[in-house]
MIDOSE-1310 file (N, C-alpha, C; in nm, 2 decimals, decimal comma, always signed):
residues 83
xxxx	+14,96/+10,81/+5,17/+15,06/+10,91/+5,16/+15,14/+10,89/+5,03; +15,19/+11,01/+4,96/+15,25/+11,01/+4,84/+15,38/+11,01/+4,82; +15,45/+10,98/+4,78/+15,63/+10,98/+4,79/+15,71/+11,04/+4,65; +15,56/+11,12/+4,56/+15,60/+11,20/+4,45/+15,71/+11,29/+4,50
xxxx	+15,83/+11,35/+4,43/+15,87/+11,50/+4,42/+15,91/+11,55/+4,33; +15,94/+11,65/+4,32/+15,97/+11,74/+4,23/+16,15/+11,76/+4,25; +16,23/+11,76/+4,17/+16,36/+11,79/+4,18/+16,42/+11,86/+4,07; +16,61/+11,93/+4,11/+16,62/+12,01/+4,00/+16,77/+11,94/+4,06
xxxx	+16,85/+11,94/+3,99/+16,99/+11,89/+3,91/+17,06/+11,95/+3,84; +17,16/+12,02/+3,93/+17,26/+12,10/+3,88/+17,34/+12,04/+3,76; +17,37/+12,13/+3,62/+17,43/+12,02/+3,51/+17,58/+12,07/+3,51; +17,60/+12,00/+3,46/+17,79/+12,06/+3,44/+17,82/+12,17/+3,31
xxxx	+17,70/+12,20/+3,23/+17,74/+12,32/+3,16/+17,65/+12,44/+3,23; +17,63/+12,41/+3,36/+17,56/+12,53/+3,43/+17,40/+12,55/+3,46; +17,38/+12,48/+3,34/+17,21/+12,49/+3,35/+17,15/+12,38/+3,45; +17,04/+12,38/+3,48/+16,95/+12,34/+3,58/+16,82/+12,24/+3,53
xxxx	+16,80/+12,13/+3,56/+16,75/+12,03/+3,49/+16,61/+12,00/+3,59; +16,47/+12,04/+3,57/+16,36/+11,93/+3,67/+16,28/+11,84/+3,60; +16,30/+11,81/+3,72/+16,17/+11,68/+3,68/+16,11/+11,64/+3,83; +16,04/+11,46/+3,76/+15,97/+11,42/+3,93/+15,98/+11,29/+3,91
xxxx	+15,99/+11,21/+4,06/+16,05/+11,08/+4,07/+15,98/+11,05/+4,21; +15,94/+10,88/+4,20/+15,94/+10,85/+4,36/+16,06/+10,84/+4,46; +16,15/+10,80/+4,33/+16,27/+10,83/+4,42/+16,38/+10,88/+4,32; +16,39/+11,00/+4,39/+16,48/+11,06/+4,29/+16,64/+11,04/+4,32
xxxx	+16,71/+10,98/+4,40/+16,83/+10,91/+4,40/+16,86/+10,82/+4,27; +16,74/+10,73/+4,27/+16,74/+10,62/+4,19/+16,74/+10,71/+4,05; +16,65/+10,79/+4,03/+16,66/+10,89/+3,91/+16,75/+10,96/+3,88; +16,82/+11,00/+3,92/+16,97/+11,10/+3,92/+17,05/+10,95/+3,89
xxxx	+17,08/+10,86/+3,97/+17,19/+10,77/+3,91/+17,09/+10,74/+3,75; +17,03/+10,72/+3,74/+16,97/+10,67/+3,57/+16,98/+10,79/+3,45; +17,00/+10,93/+3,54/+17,03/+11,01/+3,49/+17,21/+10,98/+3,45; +17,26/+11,00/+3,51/+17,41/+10,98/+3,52/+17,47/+10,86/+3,43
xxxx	+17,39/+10,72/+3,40/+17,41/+10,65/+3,36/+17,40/+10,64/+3,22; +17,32/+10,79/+3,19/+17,25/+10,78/+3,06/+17,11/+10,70/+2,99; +17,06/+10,67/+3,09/+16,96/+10,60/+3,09/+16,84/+10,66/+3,16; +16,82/+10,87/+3,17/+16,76/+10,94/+3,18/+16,72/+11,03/+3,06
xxxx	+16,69/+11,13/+3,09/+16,63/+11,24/+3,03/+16,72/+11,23/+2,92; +16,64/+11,26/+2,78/+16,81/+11,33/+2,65/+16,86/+11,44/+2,67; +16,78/+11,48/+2,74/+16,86/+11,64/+2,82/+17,02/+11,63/+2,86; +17,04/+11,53/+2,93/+17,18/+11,50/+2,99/+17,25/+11,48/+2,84
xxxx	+17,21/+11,47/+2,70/+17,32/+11,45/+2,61/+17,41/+11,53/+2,60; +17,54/+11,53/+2,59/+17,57/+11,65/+2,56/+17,65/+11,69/+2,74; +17,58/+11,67/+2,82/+17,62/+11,76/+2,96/+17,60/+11,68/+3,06; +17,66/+11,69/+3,20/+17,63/+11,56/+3,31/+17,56/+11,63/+3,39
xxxx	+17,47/+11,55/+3,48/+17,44/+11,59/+3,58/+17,53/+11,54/+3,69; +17,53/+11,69/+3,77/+17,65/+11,72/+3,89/+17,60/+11,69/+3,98; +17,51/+11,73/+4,03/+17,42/+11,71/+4,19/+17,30/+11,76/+4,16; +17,22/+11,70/+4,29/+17,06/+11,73/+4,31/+17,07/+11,87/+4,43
xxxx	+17,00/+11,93/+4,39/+17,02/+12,07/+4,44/+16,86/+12,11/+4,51; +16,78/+12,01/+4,44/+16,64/+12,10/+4,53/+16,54/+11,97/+4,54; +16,47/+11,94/+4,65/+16,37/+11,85/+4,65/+16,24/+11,92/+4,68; +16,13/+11,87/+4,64/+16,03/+11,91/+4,73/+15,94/+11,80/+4,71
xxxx	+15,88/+11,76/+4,77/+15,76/+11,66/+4,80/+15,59/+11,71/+4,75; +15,53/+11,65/+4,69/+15,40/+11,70/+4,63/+15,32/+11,57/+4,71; +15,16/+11,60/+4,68/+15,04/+11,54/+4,74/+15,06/+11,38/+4,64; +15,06/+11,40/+4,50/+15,06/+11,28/+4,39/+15,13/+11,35/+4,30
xxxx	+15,10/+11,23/+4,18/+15,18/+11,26/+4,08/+15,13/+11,40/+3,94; +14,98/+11,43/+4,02/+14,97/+11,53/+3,93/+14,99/+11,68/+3,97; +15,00/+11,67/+4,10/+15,06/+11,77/+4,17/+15,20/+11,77/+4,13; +15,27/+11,67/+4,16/+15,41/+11,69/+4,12/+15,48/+11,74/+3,97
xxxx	+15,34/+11,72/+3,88/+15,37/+11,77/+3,74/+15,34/+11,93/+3,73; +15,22/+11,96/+3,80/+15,20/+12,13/+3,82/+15,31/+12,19/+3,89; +15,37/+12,13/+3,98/+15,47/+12,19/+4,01/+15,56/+12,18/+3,92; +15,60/+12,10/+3,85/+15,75/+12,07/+3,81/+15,69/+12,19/+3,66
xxxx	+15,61/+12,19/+3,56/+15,59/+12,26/+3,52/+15,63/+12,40/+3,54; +15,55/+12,45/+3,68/+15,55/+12,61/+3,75/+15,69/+12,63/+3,78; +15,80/+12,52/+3,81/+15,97/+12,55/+3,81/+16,00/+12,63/+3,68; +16,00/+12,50/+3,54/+16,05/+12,49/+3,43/+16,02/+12,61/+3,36
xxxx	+15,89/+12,72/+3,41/+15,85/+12,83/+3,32/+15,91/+12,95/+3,40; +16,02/+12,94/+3,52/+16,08/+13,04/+3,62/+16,17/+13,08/+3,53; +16,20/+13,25/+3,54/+16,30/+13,23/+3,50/+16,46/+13,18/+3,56; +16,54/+13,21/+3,51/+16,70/+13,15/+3,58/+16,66/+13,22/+3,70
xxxx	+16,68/+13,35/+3,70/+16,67/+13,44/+3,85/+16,56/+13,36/+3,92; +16,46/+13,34/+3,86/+16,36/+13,29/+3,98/+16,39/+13,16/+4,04; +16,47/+13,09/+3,93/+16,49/+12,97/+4,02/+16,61/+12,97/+4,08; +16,71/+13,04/+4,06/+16,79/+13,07/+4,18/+16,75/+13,11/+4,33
xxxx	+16,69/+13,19/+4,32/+16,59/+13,23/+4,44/+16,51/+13,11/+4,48; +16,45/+13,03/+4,45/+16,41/+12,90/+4,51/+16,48/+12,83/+4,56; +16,61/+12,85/+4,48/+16,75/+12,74/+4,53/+16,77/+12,78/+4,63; +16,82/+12,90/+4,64/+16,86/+12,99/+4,78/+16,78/+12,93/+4,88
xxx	+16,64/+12,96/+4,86/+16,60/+12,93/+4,98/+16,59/+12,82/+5,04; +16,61/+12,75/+4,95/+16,61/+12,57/+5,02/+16,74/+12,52/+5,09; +16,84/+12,63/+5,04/+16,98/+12,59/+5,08/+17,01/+12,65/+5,23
């Protein structure tokens, strides 16, 4: 069994940050710490807003991909529904 997921991370200038982690707690604090993504330059991450669990890790990249090309509205609408 795989413990890949896919997550998205609310940022503090609004925008919406994904990626994939075995454990994305651990990832979000490394995020936070600055010891993540260069994405966070510039802006914090506020909270984890969406999880989803994939088969492996190349599943979890087709997915995280198939997020990152949504537009805003479409990933709102994903948010929604998970909420």
């Amino acid at each position: 069994m795989s413990n890949w997921q896919v997550y998205i991370i609310h940022c503090s200038d609004g925008s919406y940050y994904t990626g994939i982690s075995t454990d994305v707690q651990r990832r979000f604090e490394q995020h936070r710490s600055g010891k993540g993504a260069r994405y966070f330059y510039g802006r914090a991450p506020l909270e984890i807003v969406y999880t989803e669990c994939c088969e492996n890790r190349s599943s979890a990249l087709r997915r995280e991909a198939q997020i990152k090309s949504f537009s805003r509205k479409q990933k709102m609408q994903l948010l929604r529904s998970f909420a």
